[in-house]
C-alpha positions as CSV (number, residue, x, y, z in Angstrom):
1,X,-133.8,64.8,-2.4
2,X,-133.9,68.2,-0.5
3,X,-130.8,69.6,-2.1
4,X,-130.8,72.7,0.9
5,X,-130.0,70.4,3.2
6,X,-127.0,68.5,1.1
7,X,-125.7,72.0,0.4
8,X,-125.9,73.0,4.3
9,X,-124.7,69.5,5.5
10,X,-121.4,69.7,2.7
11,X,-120.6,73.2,4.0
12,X,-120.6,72.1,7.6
13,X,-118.4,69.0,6.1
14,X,-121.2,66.4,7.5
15,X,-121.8,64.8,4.4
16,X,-121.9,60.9,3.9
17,X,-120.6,59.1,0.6
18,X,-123.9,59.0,-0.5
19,X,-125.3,62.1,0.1
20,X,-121.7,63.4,-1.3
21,X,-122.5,61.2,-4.4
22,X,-125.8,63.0,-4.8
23,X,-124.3,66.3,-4.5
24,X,-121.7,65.6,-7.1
25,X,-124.5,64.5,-10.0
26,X,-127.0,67.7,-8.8
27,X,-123.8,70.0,-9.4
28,X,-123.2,68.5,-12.8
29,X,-126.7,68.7,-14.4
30,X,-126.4,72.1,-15.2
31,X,-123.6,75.2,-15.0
32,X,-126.2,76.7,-12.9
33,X,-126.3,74.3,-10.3
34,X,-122.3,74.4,-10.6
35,X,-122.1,78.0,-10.1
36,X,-124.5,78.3,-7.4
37,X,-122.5,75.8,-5.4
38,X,-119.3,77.5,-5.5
39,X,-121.3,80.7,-4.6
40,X,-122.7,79.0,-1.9
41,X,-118.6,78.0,-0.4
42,X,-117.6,81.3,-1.2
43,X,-120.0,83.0,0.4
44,X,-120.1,80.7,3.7
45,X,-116.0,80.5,4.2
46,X,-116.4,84.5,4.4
47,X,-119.0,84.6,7.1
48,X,-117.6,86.3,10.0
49,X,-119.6,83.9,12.9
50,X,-119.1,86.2,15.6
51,X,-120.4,89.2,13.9
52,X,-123.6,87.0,12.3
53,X,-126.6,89.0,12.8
54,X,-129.6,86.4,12.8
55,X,-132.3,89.6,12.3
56,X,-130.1,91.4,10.1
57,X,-130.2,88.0,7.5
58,X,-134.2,87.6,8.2
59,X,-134.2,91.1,6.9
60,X,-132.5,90.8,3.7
61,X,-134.5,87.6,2.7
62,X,-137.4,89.7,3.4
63,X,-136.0,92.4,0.9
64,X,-135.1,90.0,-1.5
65,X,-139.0,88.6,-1.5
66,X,-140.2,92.3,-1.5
67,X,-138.0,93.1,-5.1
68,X,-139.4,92.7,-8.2
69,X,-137.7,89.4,-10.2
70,X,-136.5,89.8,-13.3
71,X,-134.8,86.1,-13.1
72,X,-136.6,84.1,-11.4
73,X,-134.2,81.3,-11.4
74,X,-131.6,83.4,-9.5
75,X,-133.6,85.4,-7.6
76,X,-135.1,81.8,-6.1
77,X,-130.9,80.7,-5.8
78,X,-130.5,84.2,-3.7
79,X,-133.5,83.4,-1.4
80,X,-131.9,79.6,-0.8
81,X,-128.4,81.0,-0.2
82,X,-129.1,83.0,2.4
83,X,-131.2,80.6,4.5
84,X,-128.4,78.3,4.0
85,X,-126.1,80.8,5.4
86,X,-128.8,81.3,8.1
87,X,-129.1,78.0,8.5
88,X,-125.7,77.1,8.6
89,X,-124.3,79.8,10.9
90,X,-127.1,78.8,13.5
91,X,-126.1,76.0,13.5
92,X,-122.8,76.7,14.1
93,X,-123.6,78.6,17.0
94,X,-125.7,75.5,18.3
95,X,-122.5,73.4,18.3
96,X,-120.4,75.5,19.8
97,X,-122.2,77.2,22.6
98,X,-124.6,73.7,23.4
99,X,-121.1,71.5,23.2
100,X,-123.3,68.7,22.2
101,X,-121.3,66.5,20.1
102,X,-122.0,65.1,16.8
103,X,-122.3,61.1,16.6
104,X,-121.6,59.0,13.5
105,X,-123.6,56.1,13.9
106,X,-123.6,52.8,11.2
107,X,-126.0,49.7,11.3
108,X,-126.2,48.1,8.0
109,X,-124.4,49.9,5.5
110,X,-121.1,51.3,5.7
111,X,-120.4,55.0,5.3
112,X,-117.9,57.6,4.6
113,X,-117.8,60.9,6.6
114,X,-115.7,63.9,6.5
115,X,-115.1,65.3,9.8
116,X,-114.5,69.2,10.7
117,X,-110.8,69.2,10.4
118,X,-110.8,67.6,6.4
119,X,-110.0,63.7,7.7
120,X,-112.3,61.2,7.0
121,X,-113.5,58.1,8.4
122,X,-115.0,55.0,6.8
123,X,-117.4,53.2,9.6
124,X,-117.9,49.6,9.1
125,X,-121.5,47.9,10.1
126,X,-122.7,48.3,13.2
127,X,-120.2,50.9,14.5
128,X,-120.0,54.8,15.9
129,X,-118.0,57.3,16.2
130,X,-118.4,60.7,18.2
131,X,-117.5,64.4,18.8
132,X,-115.9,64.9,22.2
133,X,-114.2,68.1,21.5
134,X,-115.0,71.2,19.1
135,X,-111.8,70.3,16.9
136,X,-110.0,74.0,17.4
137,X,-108.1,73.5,20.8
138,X,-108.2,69.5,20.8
139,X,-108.9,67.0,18.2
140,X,-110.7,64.2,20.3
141,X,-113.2,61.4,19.1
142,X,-114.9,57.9,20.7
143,X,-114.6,54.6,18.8
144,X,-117.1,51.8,18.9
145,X,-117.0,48.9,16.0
146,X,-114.5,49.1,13.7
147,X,-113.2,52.0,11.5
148,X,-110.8,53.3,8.6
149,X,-109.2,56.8,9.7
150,X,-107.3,58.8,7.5
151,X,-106.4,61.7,9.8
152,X,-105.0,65.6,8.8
153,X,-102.1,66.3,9.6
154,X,-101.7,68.8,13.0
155,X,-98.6,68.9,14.8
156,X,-99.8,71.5,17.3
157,X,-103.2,69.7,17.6
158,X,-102.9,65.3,18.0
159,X,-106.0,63.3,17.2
160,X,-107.0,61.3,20.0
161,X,-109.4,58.2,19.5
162,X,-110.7,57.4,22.9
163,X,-111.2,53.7,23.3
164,X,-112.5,53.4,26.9
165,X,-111.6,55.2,30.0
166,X,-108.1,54.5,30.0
167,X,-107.2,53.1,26.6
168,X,-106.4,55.7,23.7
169,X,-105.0,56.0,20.3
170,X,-102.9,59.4,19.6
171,X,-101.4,60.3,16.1
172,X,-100.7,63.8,14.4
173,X,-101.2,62.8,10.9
174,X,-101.7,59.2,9.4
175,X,-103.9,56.4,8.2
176,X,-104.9,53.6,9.9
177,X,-107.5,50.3,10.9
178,X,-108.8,49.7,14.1
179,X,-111.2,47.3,15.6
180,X,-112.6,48.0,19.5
181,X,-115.4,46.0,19.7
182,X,-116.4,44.6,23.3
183,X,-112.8,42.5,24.1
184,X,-111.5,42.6,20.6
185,X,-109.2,44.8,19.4
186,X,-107.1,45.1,16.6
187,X,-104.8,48.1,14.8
188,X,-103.0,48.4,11.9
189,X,-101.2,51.1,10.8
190,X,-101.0,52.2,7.1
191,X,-99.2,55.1,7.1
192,X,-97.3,57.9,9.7
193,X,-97.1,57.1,13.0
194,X,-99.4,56.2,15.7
195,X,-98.8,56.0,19.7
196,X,-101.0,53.3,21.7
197,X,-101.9,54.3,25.0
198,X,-102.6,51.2,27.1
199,X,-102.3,49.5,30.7
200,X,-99.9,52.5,31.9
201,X,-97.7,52.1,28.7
202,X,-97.2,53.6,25.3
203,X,-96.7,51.3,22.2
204,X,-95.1,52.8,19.0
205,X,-96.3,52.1,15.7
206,X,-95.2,53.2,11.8
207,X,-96.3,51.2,8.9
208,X,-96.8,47.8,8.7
209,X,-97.2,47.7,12.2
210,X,-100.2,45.9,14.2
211,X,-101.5,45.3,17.9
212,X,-103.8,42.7,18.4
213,X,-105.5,41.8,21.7
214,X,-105.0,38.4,22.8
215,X,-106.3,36.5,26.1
216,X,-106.6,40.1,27.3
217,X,-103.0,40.8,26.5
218,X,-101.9,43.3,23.6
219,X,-99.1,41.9,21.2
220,X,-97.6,44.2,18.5
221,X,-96.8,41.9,15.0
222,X,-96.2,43.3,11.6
223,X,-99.0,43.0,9.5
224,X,-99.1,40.3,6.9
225,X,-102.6,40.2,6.4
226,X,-103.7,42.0,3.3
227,X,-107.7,41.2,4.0
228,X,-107.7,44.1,7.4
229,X,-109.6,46.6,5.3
230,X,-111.2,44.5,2.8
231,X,-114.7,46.3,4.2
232,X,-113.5,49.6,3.2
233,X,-112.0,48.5,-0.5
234,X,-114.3,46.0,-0.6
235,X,-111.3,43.5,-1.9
236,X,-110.0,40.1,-1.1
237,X,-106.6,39.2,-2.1
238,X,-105.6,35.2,-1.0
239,X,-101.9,34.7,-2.4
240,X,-101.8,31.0,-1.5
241,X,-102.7,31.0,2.2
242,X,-104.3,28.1,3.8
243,X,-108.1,27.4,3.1
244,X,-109.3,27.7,6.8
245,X,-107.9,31.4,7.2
246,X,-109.3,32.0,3.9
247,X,-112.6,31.0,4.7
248,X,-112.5,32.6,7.8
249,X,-111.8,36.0,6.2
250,X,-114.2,35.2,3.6
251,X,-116.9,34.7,6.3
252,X,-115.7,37.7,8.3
253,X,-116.2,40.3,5.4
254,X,-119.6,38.9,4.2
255,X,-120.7,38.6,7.5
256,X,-121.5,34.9,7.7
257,X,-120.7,32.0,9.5
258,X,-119.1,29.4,7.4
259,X,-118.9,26.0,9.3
260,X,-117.3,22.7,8.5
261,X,-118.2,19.5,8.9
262,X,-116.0,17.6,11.7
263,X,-114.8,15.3,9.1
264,X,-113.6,17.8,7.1
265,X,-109.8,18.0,6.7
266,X,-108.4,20.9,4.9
267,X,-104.9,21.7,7.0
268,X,-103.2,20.9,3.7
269,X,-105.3,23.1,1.0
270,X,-104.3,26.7,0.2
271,X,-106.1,29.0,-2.0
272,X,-104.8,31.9,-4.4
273,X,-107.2,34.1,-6.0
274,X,-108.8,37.5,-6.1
275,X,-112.5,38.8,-4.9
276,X,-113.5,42.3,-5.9
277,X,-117.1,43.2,-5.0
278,X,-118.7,39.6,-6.1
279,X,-121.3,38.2,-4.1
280,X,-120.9,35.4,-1.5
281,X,-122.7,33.4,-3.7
282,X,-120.4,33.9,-6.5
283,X,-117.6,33.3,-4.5
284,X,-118.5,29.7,-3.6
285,X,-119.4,28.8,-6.9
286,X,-115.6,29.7,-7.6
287,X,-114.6,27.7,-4.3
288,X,-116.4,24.7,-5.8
289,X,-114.6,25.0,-9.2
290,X,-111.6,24.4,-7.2
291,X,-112.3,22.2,-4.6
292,X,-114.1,19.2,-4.3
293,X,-117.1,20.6,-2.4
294,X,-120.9,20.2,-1.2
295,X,-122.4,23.1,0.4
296,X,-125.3,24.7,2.2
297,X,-126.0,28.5,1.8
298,X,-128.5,30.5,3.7
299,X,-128.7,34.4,4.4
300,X,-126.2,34.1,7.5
301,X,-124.5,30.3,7.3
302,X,-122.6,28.7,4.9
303,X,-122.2,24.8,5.9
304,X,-119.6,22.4,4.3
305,X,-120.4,18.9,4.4
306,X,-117.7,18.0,2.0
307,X,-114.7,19.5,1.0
308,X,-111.5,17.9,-0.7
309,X,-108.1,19.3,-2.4
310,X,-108.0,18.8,-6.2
């Protein structure tokens, strides 16, 4: 673990779950650590960026190596604080005169980020996100995949969540799902307000609300579904819905492909229970303790050869 470059990437607010995870036990495995990381923020909200003087730092490290040490263990703290600050004001600089815009990118795993203005995203698998503005005049980001945004609130500056050339998603402060994935998309609103921008027209949501796309057609419900976000709290909740939306919700956050056998007739079974963070496996072995059921399981396909209502 290179602890510099947690410190530099949670100063510039870049951090993922994990690497804030990491962060959190370094800071509490000694008072040291702990004060040295509020030194650190102190020190790097008070740097004037404009004024930075990039020799003028080099210099000061250089007098800090040239001093005699009488503690060591600060002295080596001092030295890492102000490459940080070097570090960290460079690279400030690099974003803002470059405009090259920073991309959140997920393939396997799904991560939390914090993003310059204090919201956060949760990225499910396989999904990105990306800079297209520098967050002080405009607030503007690109969605592909599927993602959890829990946006500050900024009247005088809307987030914008561009979904393709035409298509966007504005909203000043709120919380909110939203799938745009090839010709699938899907938003549902959690909390606050949220204005679809689509074909020429602008759709109002508040909570509860939801748009799904349909034969290429957008339809606003509300949202009775309480599996949207089961990726992000990693929960399933089935209060006696029917089997077949179960199991395709089921297959949808494990991501497998559970298939029946054409014989198979479950239009009449419902299911009520609970999932939080068990396995797939362990979820069929509770499917089978209340169903009559044979099954298959491989990594990606589940297949049903039998399946009957108790």
């Amino acid at each position: 673990m290179n602890i510099n470059k947690l410190i530099l990437k949670s100063l510039n607010k870049t951090t993922s779950l994990e690497e804030f995870n990491a962060l959190e036990a370094w800071k509490n495995e000694s008072n040291e650590n702990l004060e040295f990381l509020k030194a650190m923020q102190e020190e790097h909200n008070s740097v004037n960026y404009k004024d930075f003087n990039k020799e003028q730092a080099w210099n000061n490290i250089n007098s800090h190596l040239n001093q005699p040490i009488k503690k060591i263990a600060w002295a080596k703290w001092g030295i890492a604080a102000a490459i940080l600050l070097l570090l960290s004001a460079g690279s400030y600089f690099y974003a803002s005169n470059e405009n090259i815009p920073s991309l959140f990118k997920t393939q396997n795993t799904i991560q939390n980020y914090a993003l310059v203005d204090n919201s956060e995203i949760w990225l499910n698998t396989n999904s990105e996100v990306q800079y297209l503005s520098d967050f002080k005049t405009e607030r503007k980001v690109s969605l592909s995949g599927e993602a959890f945004f829990d946006v500050k609130a900024n009247k005088d500056n809307p987030f914008i969540i561009e979904l393709n050339s035409s298509d966007f998603i504005k909203v000043v402060g709120t919380s909110f799902n939203v799938v745009n994935r090839d010709d699938e998309f899907d938003l549902t609103v959690y909390s606050g307000k949220v204005e679809f921008h689509a074909l020429k027209r602008v759709i109002n949501l508040t909570k509860g609300d939801r748009i799904v796309k349909v034969n290429g057609s957008f339809t606003k419900i509300r949202n009775t579904d309480k599996n949207v976000s089961s990726w992000k709290n990693k929960e399933l909740i089935f209060d006696n819905i029917l089997l077949n939306k179960a199991l395709t919700q089921i297959g949808k956050h494990y991501s497998v492909k559970i298939k029946l056998d054409k014989s198979i007739d479950i239009s009449k079974c419902y299911l009520r229970s609970k999932y939080t963070q068990e396995s797939i496996t362990d979820v069929m072995l509770e499917l089978s303790k209340f169903f009559v059921m044979e099954y298959k399981q491989s990594e990606s396909t589940i297949l049903i050869s039998k399946l009957k209502c108790n």
